[in-house]
Every structure is written in C-alpha cells, then in structure tokens.
C-alpha positions in Angstrom: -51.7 43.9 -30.7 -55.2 41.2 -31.1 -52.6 38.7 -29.6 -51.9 40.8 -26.6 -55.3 42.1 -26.0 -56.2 38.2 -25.8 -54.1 37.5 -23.4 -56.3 38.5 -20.0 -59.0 37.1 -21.7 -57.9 33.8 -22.2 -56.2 34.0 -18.7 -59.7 34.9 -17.4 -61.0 31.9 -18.9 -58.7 29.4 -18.0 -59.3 30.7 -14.2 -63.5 30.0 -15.2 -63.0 27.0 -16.3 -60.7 26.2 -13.4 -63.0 27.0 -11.1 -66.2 25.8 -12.5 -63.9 22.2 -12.8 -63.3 22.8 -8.9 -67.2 23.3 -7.7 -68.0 20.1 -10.2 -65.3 18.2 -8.4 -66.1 19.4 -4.6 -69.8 19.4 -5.1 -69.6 15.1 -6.9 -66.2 13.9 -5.7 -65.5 13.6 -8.5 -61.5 12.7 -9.1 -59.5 16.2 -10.8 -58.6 15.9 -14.3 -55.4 16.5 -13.2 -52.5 15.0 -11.0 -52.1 18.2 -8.6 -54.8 21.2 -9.6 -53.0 23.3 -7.2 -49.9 23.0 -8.7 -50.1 26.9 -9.8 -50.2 27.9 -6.4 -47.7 30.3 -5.1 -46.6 28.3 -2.2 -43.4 29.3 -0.2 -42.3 27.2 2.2 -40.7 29.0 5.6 -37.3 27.9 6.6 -38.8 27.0 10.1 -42.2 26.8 12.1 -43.4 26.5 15.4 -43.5 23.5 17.2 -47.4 21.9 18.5 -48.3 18.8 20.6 -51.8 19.8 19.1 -52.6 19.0 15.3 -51.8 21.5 13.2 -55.2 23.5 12.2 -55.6 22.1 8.5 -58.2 25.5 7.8 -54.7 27.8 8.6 -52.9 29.1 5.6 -48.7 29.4 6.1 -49.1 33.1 6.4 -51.3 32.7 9.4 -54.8 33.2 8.3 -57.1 30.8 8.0 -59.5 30.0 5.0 -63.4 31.2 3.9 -64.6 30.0 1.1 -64.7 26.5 -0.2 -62.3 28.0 -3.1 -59.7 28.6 -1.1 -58.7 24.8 -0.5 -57.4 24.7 -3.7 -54.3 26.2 -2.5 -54.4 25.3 1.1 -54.0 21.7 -0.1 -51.1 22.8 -2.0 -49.5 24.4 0.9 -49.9 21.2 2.6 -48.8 19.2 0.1 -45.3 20.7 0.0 -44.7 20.5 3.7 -45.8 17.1 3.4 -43.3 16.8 0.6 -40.7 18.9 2.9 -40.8 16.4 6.0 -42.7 13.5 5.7 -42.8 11.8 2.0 -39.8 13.5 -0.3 -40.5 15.4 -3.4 -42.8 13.2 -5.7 -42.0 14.8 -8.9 -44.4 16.1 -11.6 -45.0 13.8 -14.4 -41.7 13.6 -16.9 -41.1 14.9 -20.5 -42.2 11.7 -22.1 -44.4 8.8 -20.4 -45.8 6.3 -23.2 -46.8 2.6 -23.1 -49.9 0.2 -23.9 -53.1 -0.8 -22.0 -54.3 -4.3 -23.1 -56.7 -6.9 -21.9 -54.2 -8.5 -19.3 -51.5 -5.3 -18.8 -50.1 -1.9 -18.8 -46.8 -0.9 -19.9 -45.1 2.2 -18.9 -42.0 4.1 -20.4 -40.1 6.7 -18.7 -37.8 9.1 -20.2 -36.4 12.3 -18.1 -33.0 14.2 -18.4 -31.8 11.7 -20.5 -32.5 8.8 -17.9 -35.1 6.4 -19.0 -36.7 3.4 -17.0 -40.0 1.0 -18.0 -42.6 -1.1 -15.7 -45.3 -2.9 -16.5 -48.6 -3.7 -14.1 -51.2 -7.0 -14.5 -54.9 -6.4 -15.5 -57.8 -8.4 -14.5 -61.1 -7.8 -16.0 -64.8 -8.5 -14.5 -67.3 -9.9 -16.4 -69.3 -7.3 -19.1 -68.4 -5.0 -21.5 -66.0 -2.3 -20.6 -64.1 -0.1 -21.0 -64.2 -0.4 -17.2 -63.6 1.7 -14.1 -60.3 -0.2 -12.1 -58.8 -0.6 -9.2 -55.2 -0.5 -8.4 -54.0 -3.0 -5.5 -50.7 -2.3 -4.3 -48.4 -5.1 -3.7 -51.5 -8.0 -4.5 -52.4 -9.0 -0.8 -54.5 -8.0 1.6 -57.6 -6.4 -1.3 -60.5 -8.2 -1.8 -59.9 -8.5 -5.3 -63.3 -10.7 -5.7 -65.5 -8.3 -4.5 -64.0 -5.4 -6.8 -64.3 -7.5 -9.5 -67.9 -8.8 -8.4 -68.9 -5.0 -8.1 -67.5 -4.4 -11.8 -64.4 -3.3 -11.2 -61.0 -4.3 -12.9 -57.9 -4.7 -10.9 -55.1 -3.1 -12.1 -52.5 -5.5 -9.9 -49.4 -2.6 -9.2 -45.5 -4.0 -8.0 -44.0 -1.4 -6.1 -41.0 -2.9 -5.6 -39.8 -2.4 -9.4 -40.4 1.5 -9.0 -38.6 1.4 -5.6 -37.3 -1.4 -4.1 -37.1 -2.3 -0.1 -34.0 -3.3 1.7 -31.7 -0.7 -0.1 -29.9 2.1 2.0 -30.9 5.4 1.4 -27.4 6.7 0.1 -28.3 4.0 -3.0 -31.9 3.5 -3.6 -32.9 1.4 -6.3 -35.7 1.0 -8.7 -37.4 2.9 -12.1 -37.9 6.2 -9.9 -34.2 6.0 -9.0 -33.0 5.1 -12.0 -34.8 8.7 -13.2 -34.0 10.6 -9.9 -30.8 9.4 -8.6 -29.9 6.2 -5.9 -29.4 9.2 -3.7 -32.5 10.9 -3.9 -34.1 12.2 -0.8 -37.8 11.1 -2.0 -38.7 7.9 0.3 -40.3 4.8 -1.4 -43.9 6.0 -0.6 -43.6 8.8 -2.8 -41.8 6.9 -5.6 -44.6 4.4 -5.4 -47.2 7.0 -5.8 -45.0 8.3 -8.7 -45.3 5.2 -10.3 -49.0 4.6 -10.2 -49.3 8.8 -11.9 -47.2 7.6 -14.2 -49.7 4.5 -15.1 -52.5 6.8 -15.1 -50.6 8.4 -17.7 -50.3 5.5 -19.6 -54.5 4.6 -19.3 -55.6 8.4 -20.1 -53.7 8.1 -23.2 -55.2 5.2 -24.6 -58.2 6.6 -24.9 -60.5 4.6 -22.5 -60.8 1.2 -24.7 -60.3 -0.7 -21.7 -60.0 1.2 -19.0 -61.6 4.4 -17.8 -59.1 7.0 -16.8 -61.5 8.9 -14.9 -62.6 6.1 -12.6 -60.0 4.7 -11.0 -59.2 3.4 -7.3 -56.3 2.5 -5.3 -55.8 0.3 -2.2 -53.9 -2.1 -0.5 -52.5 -3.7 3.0 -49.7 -2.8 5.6 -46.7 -1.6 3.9 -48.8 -1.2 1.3 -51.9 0.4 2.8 -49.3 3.2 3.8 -48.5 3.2 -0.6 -53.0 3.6 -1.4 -52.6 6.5 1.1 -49.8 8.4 -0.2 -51.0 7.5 -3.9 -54.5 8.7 -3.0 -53.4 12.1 -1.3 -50.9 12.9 -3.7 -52.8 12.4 -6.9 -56.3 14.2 -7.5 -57.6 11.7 -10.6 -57.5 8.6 -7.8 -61.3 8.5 -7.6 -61.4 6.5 -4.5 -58.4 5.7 -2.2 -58.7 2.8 0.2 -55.8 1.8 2.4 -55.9 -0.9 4.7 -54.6 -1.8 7.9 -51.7 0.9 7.5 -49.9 1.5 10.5 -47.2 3.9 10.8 -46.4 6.0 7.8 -49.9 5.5 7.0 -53.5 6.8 8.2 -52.7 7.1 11.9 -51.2 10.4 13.0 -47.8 10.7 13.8 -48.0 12.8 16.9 -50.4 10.1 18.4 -47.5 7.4 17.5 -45.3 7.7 20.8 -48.5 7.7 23.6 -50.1 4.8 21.7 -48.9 1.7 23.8 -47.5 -1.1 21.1 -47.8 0.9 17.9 -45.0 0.9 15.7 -42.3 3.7 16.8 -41.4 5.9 14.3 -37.7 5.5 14.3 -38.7 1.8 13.4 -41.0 2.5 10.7 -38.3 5.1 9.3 -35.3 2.6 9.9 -37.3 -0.4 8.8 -37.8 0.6 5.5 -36.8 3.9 3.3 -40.3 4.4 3.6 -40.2 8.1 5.0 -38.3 10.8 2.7 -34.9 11.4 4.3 -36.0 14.5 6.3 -38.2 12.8 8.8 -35.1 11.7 10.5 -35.5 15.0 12.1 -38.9 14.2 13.5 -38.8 10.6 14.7 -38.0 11.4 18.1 -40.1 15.2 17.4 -43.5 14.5 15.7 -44.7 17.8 17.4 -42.1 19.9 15.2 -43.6 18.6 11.9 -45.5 21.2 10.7 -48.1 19.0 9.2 -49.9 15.3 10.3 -51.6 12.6 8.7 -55.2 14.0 9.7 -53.8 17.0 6.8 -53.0 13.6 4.5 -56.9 12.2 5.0 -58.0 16.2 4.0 -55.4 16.4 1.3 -58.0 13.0 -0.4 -60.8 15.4 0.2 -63.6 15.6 -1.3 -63.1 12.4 -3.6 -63.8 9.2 -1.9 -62.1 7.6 0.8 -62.5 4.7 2.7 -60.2 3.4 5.5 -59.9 0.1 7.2 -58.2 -0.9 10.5 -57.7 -3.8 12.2 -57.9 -2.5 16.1 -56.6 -6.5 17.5 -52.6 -5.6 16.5 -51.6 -2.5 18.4 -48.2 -2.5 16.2 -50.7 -0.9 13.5 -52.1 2.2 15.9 -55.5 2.1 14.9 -56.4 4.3 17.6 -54.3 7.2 16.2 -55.4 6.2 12.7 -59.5 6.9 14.0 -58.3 10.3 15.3 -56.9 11.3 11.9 -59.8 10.2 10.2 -62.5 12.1 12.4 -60.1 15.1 12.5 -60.0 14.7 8.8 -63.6 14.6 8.1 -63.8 17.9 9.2 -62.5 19.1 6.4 -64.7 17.4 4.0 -67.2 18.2 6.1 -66.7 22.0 5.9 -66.1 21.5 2.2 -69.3 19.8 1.7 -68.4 16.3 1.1 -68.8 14.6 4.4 -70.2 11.5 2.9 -67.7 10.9 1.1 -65.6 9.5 3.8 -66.0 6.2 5.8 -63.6 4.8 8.8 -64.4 1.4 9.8 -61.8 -0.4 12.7 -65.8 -2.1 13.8 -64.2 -6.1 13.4 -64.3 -9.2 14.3 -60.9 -11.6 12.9 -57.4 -9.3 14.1 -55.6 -11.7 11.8 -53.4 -9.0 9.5 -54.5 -8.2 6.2 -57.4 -11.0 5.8 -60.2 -10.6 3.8 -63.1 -9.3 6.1 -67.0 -9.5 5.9 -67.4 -6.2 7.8 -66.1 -4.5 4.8 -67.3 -6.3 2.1 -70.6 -4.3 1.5 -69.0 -0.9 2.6 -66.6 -1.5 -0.6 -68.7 -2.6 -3.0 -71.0 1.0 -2.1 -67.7 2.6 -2.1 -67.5 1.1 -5.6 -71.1 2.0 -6.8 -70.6 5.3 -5.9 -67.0 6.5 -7.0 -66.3 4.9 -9.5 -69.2 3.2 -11.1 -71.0 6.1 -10.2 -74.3 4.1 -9.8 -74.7 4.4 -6.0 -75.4 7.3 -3.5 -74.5 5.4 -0.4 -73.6 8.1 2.5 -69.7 7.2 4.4 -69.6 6.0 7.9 -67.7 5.6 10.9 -67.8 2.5 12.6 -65.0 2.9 15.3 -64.1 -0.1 17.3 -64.6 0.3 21.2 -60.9 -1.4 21.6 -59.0 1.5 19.7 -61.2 4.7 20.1 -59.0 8.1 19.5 -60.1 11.1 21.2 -60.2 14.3 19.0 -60.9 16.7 21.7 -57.3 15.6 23.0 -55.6 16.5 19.5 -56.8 19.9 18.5 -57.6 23.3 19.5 -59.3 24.7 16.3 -62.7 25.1 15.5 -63.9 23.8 11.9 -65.1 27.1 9.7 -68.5 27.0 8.2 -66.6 27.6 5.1 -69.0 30.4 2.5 -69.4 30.3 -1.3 -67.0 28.6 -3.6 -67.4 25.2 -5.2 -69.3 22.4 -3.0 -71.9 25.0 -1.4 -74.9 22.5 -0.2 -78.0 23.4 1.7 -77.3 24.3 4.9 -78.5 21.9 8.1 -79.1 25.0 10.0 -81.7 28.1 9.2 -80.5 30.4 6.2 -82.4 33.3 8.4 -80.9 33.6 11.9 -82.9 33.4 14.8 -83.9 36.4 16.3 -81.5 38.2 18.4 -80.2 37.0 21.7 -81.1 33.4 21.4 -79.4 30.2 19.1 -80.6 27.4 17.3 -78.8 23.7 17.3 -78.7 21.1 14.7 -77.7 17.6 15.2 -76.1 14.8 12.8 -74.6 11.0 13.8 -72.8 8.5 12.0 -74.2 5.7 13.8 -72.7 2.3 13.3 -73.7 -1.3 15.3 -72.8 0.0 19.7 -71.6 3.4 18.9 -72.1 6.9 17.0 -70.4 10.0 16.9 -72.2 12.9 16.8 -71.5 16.7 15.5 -73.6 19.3 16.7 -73.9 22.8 14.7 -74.8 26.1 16.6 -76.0 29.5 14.9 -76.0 32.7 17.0 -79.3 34.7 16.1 -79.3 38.4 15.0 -77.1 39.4 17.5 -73.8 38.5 18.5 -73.2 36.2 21.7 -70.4 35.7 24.2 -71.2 32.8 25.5 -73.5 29.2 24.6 -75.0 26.1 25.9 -76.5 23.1 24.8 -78.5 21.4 26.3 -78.6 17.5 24.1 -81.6 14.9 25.2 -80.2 11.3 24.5 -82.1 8.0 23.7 -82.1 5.8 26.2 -79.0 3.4 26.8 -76.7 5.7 24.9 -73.3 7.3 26.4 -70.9 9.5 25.7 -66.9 8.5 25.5 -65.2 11.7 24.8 -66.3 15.1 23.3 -64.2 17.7 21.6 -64.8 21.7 21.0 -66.9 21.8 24.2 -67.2 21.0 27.9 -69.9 18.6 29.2 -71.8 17.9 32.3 -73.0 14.2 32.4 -72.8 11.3 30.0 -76.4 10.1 29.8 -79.9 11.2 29.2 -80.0 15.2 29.6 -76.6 16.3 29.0 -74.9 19.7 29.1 -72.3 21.1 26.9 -71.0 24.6 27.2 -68.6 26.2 24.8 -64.7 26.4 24.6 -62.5 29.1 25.2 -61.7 29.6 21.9 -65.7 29.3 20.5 -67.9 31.0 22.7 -68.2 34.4 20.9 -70.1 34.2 17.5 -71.2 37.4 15.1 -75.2 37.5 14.5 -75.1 34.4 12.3 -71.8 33.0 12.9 -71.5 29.3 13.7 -69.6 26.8 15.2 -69.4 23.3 15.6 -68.7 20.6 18.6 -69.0 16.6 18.5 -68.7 13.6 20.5 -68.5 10.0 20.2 -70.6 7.9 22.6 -71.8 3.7 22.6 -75.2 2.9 22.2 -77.8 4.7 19.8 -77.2 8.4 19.0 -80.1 8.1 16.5 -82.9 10.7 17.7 -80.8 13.0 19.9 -82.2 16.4 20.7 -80.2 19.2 21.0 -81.3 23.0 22.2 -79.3 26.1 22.5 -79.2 29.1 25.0 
C-alpha cells in the first residue's frame, strides 16, 4: 500500500524537477541534461497534412492550436521533431542498450551494442593550453572550423569522422557504416541523422567518464558544407549540444527548403537528395513539393532554441542559398525570441572572401563570444544578425503568423513593454534592432491599452540615412525618415493588453528609431 500511495508523489516530483530543469535551461541556455527532454511527449503523427507555400507556424500544435506558455515548447519541439524525423532526416534512434568506451588526452572511443548488432568508432582530441577538464568542441569532418580560435578561446576540439558512422557514395538499398551496421544497410534514416547519432553516442561516452577531461555539459558542435548540414542536424536533434555552429551549409542545412526552388543557383533539392543519402528516404516525396512538407528548416533553427546558436554563410556561392538560409534564421529567432532567449542566436552572411569554407576574420570574434558565453560560460555577449546586402531573405514573403507573447512557464524575463496597459483606447510601442556594419533589422512590440482595439498604426521616426528593405506582419507607407506601418489582416484586433509584434530589415543605422502607436 506505502509503495502505491508513493507513486503520485514521486510522479509529481519528477514533473517539478522537470520543469524547474526546463525554466533553468530556457531562462540560461543552458544545454538539457538530456538527448531529447521531450521524449515523453505524446506525439501522434497524422497520416497526412495540408499542403502551404507559407512556413509552417512553428507556435501551432498538430491538433491545431497554437501554444501559451513558454512550457509548452517542451512538447511542441517534440512534435516537430517527429515530423522532421517523418520527412526530412529518418528516425535517429534513442541511445542503445549499451554504449561504453574511454576519453583520454588525445581520443574518444565508442562501443555500440543493440539487438545483438554491435559496431565501435573512435574521435581525435586536441587540448588548449590550462588545466581542464575542459568544455569541447566537436568539428565535423575537420575542415572548414577555425580550430585555432576554439582552442585560443579554451576550448578542446573533439575532431568527429562521419564517414565511419555513415559513409557517402553508398545507395540507399545498402548503406554502410557503424549506424548501419546497428540499423540495417536498408534503413530509411539518411546520413545526417546517423551522423548526429554518432556524435549522442560520443556524448555518451564523455558524460560517463566523469568530466576528467572533458566537460559533458559544455560541449559545441560545428562544421562546413556537407558538414555544416551534420552541426545542424546534430545541434537540433540533441538538447546537451551547448552551442551548435554550422557553416556555410547549403541545402539540407540552415536554409529553408521551400525557399530552395525560387532561389536562382542554389542547390536543387533533387540534387542534394541524389547527391548524397543525405536526406532520409521519405523526402523523395518532397523534392519536387517542399510546400507539402509539413515542417521547414526555420522549425530546425527553433528546434536549437534557447541554447546557443550561431550560423555562418558565405552569400558569394549561390549553390549554398544563403538567402533562404537568413530567412530561416530570422523566422527562427522568433521563437527564441518569444521564449525569452533572443540573444542567444546570431546569423552572420556580413563577408568579405566567398572562397568556400575558409577561415574568416568576420567571425572570429563572434565565435570566441559564442565560446565565452556557452560553453565557458564567462561571457554575456548578446547574438546578432549581420545579413549581407547580396543574399537578404524576406520574412514577410514566408509567413502569415504572428509570433505569441508567450505567458508564464520557464524563461519568463522582464517585459520591453509596460506590465500596466495604457489606458483604454490608445497603445504603446517598443522598439529593438540588431544592428550590424550598413544594416539592422528591427522588431517592433505593440500593446493595446485597457480596452480592446480593431485596428493599429505606427507611426516609426528613423535616423537619418537609414532605409527600409522589406517588412513583415505589417503594411508600410514610405521607406525613410517618418514612416507608417499599419497592421495585417490577421493582427489588427488585440484584447486590452494583448500584443503583437511586426519587424523589418533596412541599410543604414536603425539605432535610435522612434516608434508611436495609435
């Protein structure tokens, strides 16, 4: 009987200290203690959904309501997670019955046993100077990270070979490598999932051995091209990655998929699913279809959310679609934005040299803060977006949904706007830019006063020599000095207190922009 009357209790306070871990994690971004805290989610996938040009609303549950409280992402990440799993990236599975190996000074080995199959890998180590035990980075396929400045900035590199988890050049009918040696040749899961499962299974290996060398809660992830697409699908798809930084990752990376086909020069996706078993076998469904997938990339940047991420693009190649790539960042950043954590993200396609995968002095200084902040946790440095004028994405274009001001739940911070609205009939305006050298974007909350109002406009006062590009969530009169935005069809009418949110991106200085509301 004591054992049964325990039960609800102890159930009661796992779900505590659940959510107590969540609002530590949202509030810091701070990696999860855990590969997938959502995993305990009731999630059911429907057989079919409808088809959108737009991106799919990221706040919008499968059952069609859409989320209120920062707790709730929890399982909205989940849901996305296995559609992303469904159509884009093939099951990843969760970590096997056994997983053991070493960490040393020089290198990590890792052994695999699951249903009787078994397979081992092993991954280099390079320390910086000091002491340890000491956070890491893992670089994916060792070119294209600037392994000097993560070492510079403390950091060890954890130097990761994808190709002996899941090799390239294989068909799909006979895969090869330690995932597929666990999971079949003929397993559905492309080789960006199996990558990401080897890295899990790594951190595995490091949490075991009990931080002497490396610290299991500080660890990074990042690499170039093929394998910028790999830090991306490693970051979103595994919580304890503490800061995921993917460069340069074209198609079947950051960019979004629907932006692929209208983005002249940028890899086609039948390419990038022929070129390579990349993809999971189910986007063959979608190459020629992006608009029936029921998730995007822009998802894949919120799924990181609110840990840190950081994402370089070279705008010079057009094969890599850096322009879709900024528009699934800055539709992205809405969601760490309404969970909190918008400065925990930085985009950053602002360079000089288009040779692929160098080593670039733009983003030297943004990585080591990156660094200082995640996972030495030394720094405070707020993200940025430095978009490059040649490869600008339009938001307003992609979506129709308004970002929630999302209540209660882990992450809550002070609020930009007045906790007291203003007095009935009227609205107040509050204005915040990531400015970066010639250009800004700007986002620009409203709050209706004590009564309710059908209808807004704001007026915004720019400094001088700025102009705006494109806008999204609101129409606009002019592009410099005074300039006049009124709402949407879809945001207009707020409850006494309710607000909503527009932005746009401009050139120039957005610093010091004034914004009123009627």
């Amino acid at each position: 009987m004591r054992a049964r009357r325990l039960r609800p209790a102890l159930v009661l306070l796992a779900a505590t200290v659940l959510g107590l871990a969540g609002a530590i994690t949202v509030a810091s971004g701070a990696a999860a203690a855990v590969e997938d805290d959502g995993a305990g989610c009731p999630v059911s996938v429907p057989a079919s959904w409808p088809a959108t040009a737009k991106l799919p609303d990221p706040f919008r549950k499968i059952d069609g309501t859409r989320i209120t409280a920062k707790s709730d992402w929890r399982c909205r990440r989940e849901e996305i997670k296995k559609l992303a799993e469904r159509t884009v990236y093939g099951s990843k599975p969760a970590k096997p019955a056994s997983v053991t190996g070493t960490v040393s000074t020089t290198g990590i080995t890792v052994n695999v046993s699951e249903n009787g199959h078994n397979a081992s890998f092993s991954a280099g180590v390079e320390l910086p100077g000091g002491t340890g035990p000491f956070p890491a980075v893992v670089v994916v396929g060792g070119f294209g990270a600037d392994t000097a400045t993560i070492k510079a900035s403390g950091a060890a590199v954890i130097t990761y070979d994808p190709l002996v988890v899941g090799k390239e050049g294989t068909p799909r009918t006979n895969k090869q490598g330690a995932f597929y040696s666990i999971y079949g040749s003929s397993s559905s899961t492309g080789l960006l999932a199996a990558w990401a499962w080897g890295v899990s299974r790594i951190i595995d290996v490091v949490e075991q051995s009990g931080g002497q060398v490396l610290k299991a809660d500080a660890l990074g992830v990042t690499g170039c091209s093929r394998y910028g697409k790999s830090a991306f699908a490693i970051g979103a798809l595994d919580q304890r990655i503490a800061l995921t930084m993917p460069i340069e990752s074209g198609t079947a990376g950051v960019p979004i998929l629907r932006g692929i086909p209208g983005e002249s020069g940028s890899q086609p996706l039948s390419n990038a699913y022929g070129e390579q078993p990349w993809f999971g076998d189910a986007f063959s469904a979608y190459t020629g279809n992006p608009a029936a997938l029921p998730v995007d990339t822009h998802e894949l940047v919120a799924m990181v959310a609110p840990r840190g991420l950081f994402v370089m693009e070279n705008p010079h190649i057009d094969w890599l679609g850096a322009r879709s790539g900024s528009v699934a960042a800055l539709a992205g950043a809405e969601v760490y934005k309404a969970l909190g954590a918008g400065e925990n993200i930085s985009y950053w396609s602002d360079v000089q040299d288009g040779t692929h995968c160098a080593s670039r002095p733009e983003w030297r200084t943004p990585l080591q803060q990156n660094i200082q902040k995640f996972l030495l946790k030394t720094g405070s440095a707020a993200g940025t977006f430095r978009i490059s004028g040649k490869k600008a994405g339009n938001l307003a274009e992609w979506r129709d949904w308004a970002t929630p001001v999302l209540t209660d739940g882990p992450g809550s911070t002070t609020p930009t706007t007045p906790t007291t609205p203003p007095p009935g009939g009227t609205c107040t305006a509050s204005v915040s830019v990531n400015q970066w050298t010639g250009g800004f974007v700007t986002t620009v909350r409203l709050t209706a006063g004590a009564a309710a109002i059908t209808g807004w406009t704001v007026t915004a006062a720019l400094p001088a020599g700025a102009a705006i590009t494109s806008a999204w969530n609101a129409g606009r009169s002019g592009d410099t000095g005074t300039v006049r935005f009124t709402n949407a069809g879809f945001n207009g009418t707020l409850s006494p207190g309710q607000s909503t949110e527009f932005g746009y991106q401009g050139t120039g200085t957005g610093t010091g922009t004034t914004a009123t509301c009627t």
